[in-house]
C-alpha positions as protocol buffer text, in pm:
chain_id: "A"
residue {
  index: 1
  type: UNK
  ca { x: 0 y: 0 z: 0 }
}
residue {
  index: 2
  type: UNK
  ca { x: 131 y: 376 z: -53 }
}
residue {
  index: 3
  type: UNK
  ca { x: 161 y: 644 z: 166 }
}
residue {
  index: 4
  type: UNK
  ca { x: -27 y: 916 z: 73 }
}
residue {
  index: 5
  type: UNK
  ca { x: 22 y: 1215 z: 242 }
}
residue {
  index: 6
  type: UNK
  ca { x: -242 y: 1419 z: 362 }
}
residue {
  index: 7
  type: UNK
  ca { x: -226 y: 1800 z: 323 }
}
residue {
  index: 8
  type: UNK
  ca { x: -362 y: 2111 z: 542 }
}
residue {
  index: 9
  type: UNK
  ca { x: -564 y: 2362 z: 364 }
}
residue {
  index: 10
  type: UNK
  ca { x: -226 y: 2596 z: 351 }
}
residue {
  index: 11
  type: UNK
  ca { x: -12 y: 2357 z: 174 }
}
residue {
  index: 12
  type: UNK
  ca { x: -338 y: 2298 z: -117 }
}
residue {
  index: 13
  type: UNK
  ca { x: -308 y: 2713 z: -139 }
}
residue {
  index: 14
  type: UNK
  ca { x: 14 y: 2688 z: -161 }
}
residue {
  index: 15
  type: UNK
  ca { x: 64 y: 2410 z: -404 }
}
residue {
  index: 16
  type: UNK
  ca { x: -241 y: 2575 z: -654 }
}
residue {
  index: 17
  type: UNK
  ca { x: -133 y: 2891 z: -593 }
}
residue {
  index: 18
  type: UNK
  ca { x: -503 y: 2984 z: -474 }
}
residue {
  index: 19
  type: UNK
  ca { x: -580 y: 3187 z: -150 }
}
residue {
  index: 20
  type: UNK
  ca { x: -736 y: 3002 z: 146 }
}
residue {
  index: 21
  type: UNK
  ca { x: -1026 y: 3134 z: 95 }
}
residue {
  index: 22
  type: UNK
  ca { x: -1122 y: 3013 z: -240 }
}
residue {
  index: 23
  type: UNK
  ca { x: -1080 y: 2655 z: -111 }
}
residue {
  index: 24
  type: UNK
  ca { x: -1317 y: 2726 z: 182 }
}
residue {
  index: 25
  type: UNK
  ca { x: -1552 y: 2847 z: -135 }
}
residue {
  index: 26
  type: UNK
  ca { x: -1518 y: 2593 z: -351 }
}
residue {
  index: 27
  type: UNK
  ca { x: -1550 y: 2342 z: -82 }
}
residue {
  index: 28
  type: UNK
  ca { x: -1892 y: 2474 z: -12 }
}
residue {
  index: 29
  type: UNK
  ca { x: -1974 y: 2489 z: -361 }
}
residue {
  index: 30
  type: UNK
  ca { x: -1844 y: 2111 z: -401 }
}
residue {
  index: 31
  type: UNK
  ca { x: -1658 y: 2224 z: -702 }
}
residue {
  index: 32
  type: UNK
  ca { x: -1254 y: 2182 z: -557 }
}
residue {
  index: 33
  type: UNK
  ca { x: -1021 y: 1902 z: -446 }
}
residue {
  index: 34
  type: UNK
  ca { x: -1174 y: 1595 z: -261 }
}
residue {
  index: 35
  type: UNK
  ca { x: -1125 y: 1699 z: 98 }
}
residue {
  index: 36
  type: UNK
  ca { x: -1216 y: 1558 z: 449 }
}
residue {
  index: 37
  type: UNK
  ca { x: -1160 y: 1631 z: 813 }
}
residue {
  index: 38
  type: UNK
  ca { x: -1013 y: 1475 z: 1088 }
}
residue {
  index: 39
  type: UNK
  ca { x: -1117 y: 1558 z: 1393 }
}
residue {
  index: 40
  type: UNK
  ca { x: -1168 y: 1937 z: 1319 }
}
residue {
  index: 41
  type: UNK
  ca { x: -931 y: 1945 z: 1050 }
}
residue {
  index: 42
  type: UNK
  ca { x: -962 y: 1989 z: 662 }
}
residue {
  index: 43
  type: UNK
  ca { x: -739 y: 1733 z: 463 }
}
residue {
  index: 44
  type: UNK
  ca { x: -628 y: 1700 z: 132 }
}
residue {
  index: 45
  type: UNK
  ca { x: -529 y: 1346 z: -19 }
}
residue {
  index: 46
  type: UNK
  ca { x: -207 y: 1422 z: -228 }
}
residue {
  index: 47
  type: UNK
  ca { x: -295 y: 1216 z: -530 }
}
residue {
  index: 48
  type: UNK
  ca { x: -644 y: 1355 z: -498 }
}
residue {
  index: 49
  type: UNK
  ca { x: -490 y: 1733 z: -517 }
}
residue {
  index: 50
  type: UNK
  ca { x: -319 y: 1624 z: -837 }
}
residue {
  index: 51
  type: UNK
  ca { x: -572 y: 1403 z: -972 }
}
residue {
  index: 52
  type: UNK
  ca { x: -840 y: 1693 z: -915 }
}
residue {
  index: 53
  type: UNK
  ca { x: -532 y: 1917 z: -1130 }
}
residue {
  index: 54
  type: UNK
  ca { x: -505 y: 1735 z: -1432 }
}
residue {
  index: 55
  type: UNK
  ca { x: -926 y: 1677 z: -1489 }
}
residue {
  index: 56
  type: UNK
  ca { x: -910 y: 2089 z: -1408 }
}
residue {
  index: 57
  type: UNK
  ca { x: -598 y: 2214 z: -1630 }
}
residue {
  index: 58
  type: UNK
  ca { x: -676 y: 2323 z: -1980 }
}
residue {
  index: 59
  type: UNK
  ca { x: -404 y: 2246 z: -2226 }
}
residue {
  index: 60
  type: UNK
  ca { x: -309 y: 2685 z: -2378 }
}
């Protein structure tokens, strides 16, 4: 089995390059990266976060 590491909400804005608050928006809208909590905290599955990148990135 692989480890996949689990991100915080500030390492998704920083990876995307995306303030904080558009994750908190798009995870209300449904519309961002897979996420979950544990406990009280929001995380990010790695290979979901780049998964969720390449069905979202538009070839220029």
């Amino acid at each position: 089995m692989r480890h996949d590491p689990l991100w915080t909400v500030d390492d998704v804005s920083r990876y995307l390059g995306v303030p904080v608050q558009t994750l908190y928006d798009w995870r209300l809208k449904g519309t961002g990266p897979p996420v979950f909590k544990v406990g009280r905290h929001l995380r990010y599955r790695e290979s979901a976060v780049m998964e969720w990148l390449e069905r979202h990135t538009a070839v220029a």
